[in-house]
N, C-alpha and C positions, 0 to 999 in steps of 0.2 A: 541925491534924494531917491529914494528906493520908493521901486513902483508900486504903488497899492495893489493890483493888479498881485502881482509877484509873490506877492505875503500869503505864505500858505497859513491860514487860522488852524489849528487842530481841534477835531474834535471835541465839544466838551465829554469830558469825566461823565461815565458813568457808573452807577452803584450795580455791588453783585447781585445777579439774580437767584435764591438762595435756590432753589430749586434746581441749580444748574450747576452748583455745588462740587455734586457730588460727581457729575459728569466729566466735569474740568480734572477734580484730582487722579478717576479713574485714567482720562486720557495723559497727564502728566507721569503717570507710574509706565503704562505703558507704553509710552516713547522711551523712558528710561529702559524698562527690561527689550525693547526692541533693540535699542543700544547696546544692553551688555552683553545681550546674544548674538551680537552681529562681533564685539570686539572678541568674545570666548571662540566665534566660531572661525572669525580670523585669525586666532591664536592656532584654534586645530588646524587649518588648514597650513598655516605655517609650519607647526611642524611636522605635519605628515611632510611637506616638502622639504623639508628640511633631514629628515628621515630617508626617502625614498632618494635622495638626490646625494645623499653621504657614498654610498656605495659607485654612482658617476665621476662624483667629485674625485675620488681617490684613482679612478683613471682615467679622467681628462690630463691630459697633455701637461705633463709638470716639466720645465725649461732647467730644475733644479735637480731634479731626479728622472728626469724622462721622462720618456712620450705613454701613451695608452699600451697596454701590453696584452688587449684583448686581442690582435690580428695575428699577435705572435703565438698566444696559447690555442686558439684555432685553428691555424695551421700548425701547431705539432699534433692537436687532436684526430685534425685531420689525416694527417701523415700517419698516425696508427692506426687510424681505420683502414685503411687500405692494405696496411702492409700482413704478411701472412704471420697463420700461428699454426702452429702442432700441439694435435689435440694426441694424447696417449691415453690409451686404453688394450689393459692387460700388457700383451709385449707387440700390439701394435701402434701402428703411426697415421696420422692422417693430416695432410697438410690440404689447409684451405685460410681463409683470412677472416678479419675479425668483421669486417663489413658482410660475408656471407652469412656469418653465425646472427646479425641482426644486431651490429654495434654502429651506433651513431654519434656524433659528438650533439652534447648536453651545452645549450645554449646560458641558462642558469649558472650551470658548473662553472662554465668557462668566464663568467661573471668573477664569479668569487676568484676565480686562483687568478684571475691577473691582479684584482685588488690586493691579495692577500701576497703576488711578489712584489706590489709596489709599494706596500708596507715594509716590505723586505729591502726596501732599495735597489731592488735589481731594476738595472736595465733593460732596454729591447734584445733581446734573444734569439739566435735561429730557431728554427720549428724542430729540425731534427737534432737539435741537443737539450731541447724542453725533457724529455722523460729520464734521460742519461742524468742530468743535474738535479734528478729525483727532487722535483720541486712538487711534490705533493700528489694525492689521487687525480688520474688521468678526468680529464671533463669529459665524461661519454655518459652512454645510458644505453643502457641492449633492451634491445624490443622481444619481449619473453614468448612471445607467440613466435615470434619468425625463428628464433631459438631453438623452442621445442621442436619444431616443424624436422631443425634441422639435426638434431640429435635424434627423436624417432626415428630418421630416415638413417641415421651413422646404427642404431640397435639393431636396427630389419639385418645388415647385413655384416654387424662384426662379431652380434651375440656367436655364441657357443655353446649347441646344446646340452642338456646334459645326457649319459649313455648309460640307459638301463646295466643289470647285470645281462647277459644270455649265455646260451648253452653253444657252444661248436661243436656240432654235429658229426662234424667229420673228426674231431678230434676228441669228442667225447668229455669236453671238458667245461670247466663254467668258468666264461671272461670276465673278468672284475668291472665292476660299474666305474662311471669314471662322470665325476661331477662337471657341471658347466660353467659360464659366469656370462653373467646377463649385466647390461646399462643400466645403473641407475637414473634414469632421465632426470628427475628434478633436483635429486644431488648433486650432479654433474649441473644441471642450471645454475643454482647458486656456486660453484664453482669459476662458471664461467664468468660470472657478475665478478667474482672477489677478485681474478686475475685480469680482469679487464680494465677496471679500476686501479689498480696495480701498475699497469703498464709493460705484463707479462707477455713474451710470444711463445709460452708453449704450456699448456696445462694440465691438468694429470686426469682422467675423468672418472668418477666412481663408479667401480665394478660391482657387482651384486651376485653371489654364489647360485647356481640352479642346482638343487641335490634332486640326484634320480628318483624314480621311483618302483624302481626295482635293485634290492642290491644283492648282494653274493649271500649275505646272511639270510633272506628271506628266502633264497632258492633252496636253501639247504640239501638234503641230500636226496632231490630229483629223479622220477623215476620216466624213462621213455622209452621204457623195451614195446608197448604197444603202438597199434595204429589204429589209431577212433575212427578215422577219415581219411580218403584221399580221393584226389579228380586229376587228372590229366588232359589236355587239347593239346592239339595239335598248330604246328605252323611251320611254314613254307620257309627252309635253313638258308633260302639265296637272297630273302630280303634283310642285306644286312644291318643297314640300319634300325630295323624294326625288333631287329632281333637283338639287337646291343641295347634297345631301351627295354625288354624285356630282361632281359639279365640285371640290367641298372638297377631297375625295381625289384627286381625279386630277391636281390642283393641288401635291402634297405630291410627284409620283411624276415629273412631266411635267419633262423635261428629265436626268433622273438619269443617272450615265455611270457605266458595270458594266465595269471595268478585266478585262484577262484574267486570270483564274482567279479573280476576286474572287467573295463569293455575297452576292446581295440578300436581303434581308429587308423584307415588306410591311408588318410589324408595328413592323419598327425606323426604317424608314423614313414612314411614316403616322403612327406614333404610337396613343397610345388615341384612338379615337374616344368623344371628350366634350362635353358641350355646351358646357363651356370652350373647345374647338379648335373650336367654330364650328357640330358639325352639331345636325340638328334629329331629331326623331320622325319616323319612315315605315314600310313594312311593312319586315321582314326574317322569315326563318325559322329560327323554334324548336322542336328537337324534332318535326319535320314539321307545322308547323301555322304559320300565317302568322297573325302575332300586327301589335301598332304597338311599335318599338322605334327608341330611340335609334341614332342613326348609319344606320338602313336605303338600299342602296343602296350600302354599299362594299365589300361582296362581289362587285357588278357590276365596280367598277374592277379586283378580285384575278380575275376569273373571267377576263376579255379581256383583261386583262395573260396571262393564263394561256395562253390560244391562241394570242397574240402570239407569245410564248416558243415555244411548241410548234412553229410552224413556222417560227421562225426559229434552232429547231437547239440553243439555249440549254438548261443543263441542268436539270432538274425535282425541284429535292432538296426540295421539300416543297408542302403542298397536296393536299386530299382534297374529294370532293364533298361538296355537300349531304347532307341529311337526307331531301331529294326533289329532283326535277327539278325546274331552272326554266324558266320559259317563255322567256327571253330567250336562252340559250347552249343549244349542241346538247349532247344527252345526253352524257357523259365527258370534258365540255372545260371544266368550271365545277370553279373551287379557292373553297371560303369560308374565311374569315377571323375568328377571335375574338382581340380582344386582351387578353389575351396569350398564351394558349393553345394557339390553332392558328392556323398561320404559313402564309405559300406563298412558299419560296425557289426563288431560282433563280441560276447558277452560268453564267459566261462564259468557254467551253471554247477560244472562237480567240485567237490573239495578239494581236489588237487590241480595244479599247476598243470597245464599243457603247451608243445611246443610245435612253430608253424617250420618247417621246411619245406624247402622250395628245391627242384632239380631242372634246367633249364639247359638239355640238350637233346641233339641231334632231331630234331625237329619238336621236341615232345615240351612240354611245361607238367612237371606235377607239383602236388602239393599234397603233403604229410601232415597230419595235426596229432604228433606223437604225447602219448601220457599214460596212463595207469588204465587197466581193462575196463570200459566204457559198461555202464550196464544195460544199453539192452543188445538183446538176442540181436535185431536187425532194424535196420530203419532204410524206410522205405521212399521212393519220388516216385508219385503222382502226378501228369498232367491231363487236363480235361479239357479241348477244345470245343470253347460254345459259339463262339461265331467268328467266320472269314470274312473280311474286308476286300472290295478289288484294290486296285493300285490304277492311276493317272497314267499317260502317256506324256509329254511333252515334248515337242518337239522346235528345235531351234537349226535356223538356216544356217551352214556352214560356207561361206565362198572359197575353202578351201577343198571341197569336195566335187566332183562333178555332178552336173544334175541327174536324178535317179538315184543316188547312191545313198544309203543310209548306213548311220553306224553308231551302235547301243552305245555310249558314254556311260550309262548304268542303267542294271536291268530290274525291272519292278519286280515286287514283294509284296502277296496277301499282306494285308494287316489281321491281324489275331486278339481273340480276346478269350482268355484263358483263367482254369484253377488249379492253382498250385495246392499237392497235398505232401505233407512229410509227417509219414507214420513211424513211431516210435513203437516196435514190437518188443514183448515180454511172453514166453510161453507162449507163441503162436497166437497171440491178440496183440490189438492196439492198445496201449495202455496211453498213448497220447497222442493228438495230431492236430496239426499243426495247418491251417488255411490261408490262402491268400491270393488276390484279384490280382492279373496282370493281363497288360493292356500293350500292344504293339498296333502304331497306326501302319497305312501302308505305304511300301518305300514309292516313291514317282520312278518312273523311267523314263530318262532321258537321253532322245535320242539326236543327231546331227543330221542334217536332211539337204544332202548338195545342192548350190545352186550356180555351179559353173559351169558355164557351155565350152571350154576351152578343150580342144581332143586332148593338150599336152598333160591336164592334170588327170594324176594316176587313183585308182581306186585302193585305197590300202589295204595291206592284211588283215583278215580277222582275228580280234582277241582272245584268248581263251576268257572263259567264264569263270569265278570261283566263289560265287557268289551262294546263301546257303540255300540249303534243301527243303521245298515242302515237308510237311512233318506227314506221314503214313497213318493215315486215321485220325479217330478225335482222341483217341486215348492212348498213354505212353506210361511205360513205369522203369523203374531204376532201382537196385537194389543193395547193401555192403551189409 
């Protein structure tokens, strides 16, 4: 007998409320569309996974065709990166590897080409017969900055310039110009993508022609019986060093033809002086102080190219003096040169063509600026001394000297500030002239000042001086 107790009664039946209607059917619809969006959106989600897991699936571990074949294509990608290539350009060689040029293996790539041998049925494979069995483009990817980086840096030093036409001087005759060839750096980039890709160790890189700009035909039939200009300085024949960079450069400049209206450049034309182009260690000045520096000596060939020019009329579109006076060129007629920095142009104002020559012996430097008779009468240098500067002392302890003893290291130099004039005579006037401020601070002297009590250390020789000359007055003139 069943428990009264037990007997669950169910509620009585209730009637709709109509007013609630409409609420009921709303919420019936939308459990429905909650449903079909939840089954649609578990369809998407199946098959993106189904999608993104196809390319897995085909190299997960097959017992029937083999294992994964991504460790294998990795390390052959591997193995090419590292290994070297030769890079050619023109009929030169350059060996370096594909990993310096900015080749890395391609994670993605390496994706697809093992699925695409396991499609193939191949099996596991050594790494270093992966490219030999030309199974397809290598899985890499080159980093195009580190690239560039490194082809601009192969142009800096394999380009070849191109070689104006000029005139030999001594031989009286006119050298045929002679074309260059320049890197194409981004041609050569895509290059280096398609062989690397490839699986290439050696790739060809594109060249790019440099035509002169001066050639045999524009020189035409040249005339240099005259001389517009010339300056000479002097230097000391047993500084040999100094005097083989002197030659170097003047060697680079000697013969040059400056077409009309064209502008020379010392810097573009000389190049950096390096010890690759030849020159050696000697003094030059830094900072007002005469130190031993590479290249010293070719601001002598820019200083007497520079007087050259001055009085043969040529125009002065760059070039500033020293830091100090030098002892070889008269005060306001010296241009230095840093390359690349500070330049000394100059600019070819006649209708004709002129040519620079350089003669770089027994102590002497000149320079010729030979062409067609110049029109004026004479031209004239000017300088005007408006205010002297003193010069510093410094002096620094030596324990290599004994006490008392002093010894010039270098000797001070007024600083000057000066105007340069260059008159241009016709018929006993000036028909032009030409102004300009220059400024020299003053050199320091530094001197060594003993500070050893020891009787054994000895007082050294004194040095000769060669250092340059006050100038004689406030005013100086110069004249061709």
């Amino acid at each position: 007998m069943q428990d009264p107790e037990s007997v669950v009664t169910p509620p009585p039946l209730s009637r709709p409320n109509p007013a609630r209607a409409p609420l009921l059917a709303a919420g019936v619809v939308g459990a429905v569309s909650v449903a079909l969006l939840g089954m649609y959106a578990t369809g998407l989600v199946r098959a993106t996974a189904s999608a993104s897991d196809s390319l897995s699936a085909r190299l997960a571990p097959d017992p029937a065709r083999g294992r994964d074949l991504r460790p294998s294509v990795t390390a052959a990608a591997t193995y090419f990166v590292a290994e070297s290539v030769t890079l050619l350009f023109e009929e030169q060689q350059v060996a370096t590897t594909w990993d310096e040029l900015g080749l890395a293996v391609d994670t993605p790539s390496v994706a697809r080409a093992g699925a695409r041998l396991h499609d193939q049925g191949s099996g596991p494979i050594a790494a270093e017969h992966y490219l030999a069995q030309g199974a397809g483009p290598v899985p890499v990817s080159l980093d195009r900055g580190r690239a560039l980086l490194a082809l601009a840096a192969l142009k800096e030093t394999h380009d070849r310039s191109a070689q104006d036409a000029r005139i030999d001087l001594e031989a009286r005759t006119v050298v045929a110009e002679m074309a260059g060839v320049g890197l194409d750096v981004y041609a050569s980039l895509h290059a280096l993508e398609q062989a690397a890709r490839s699986g290439l160790r050696e790739v060809t890189l594109v060249a790019a022609p440099l035509q002169p700009s001066i050639t045999r035909e524009k020189l035409g039939d040249i005339d240099i019986a005259n001389v517009l200009g010339f300056f000479e300085t002097k230097y000391p024949p047993g500084e040999r060093d100094r005097n083989h960079n002197l030659k170097t450069a003047a060697e680079k400049v000697h013969g040059f033809v400056l077409l009309p209206g064209q502008t020379f450049s010392f810097n573009a034309v000389v190049g950096d002086r390096t010890e690759r182009q030849g020159y050696r260690v000697a003094h030059v000045i830094q900072a007002g102080e005469m130190i031993d520096g590479l290249a010293g000596g070719a601001c002598q060939i820019s200083s007497t190219l520079h007087g050259a020019a001055f009085f043969a009329g040529l125009g002065l579109e760059g070039g500033r003096p020293h830091s100090r006076p030098s002892a070889y060129i008269t005060m306001g007629m010296d241009a230095t040169v840093v390359y690349p920095a500070v330049d000394l142009k100059l600019s070819n104002p006649y209708e004709f063509p002129v040519v620079i020559r350089y003669v770089v012996s027994q102590g002497t430097v000149r320079v010729e600026i030979l062409g067609k008779k110049r029109p004026w009468d004479k031209i004239i240098f000017e300088r005007t001394i408006k205010k002297e500067l003193p010069y510093n002392t410094e002096r620094r302890p030596d324990h290599s000297l004994p006490v008392g003893t002093e010894v010039v290291d270098q000797h001070g130099f007024p600083g000057y500030e000066l105007i340069r004039r260059r008159l241009f005579m016709r018929d006993g006037k000036a028909a032009k002239i030409d102004k300009r401020q220059l400024a020299y601070p003053p050199t320091t002297q530094y001197v060594r000042v003993g500070t050893n009590t020891s009787p054994r250390v000895k007082v050294p020789p004194p040095e000769k001086h060669h250092g340059p000359k006050k100038p004689e007055g406030e005013t100086f003139s110069l004249a061709q």
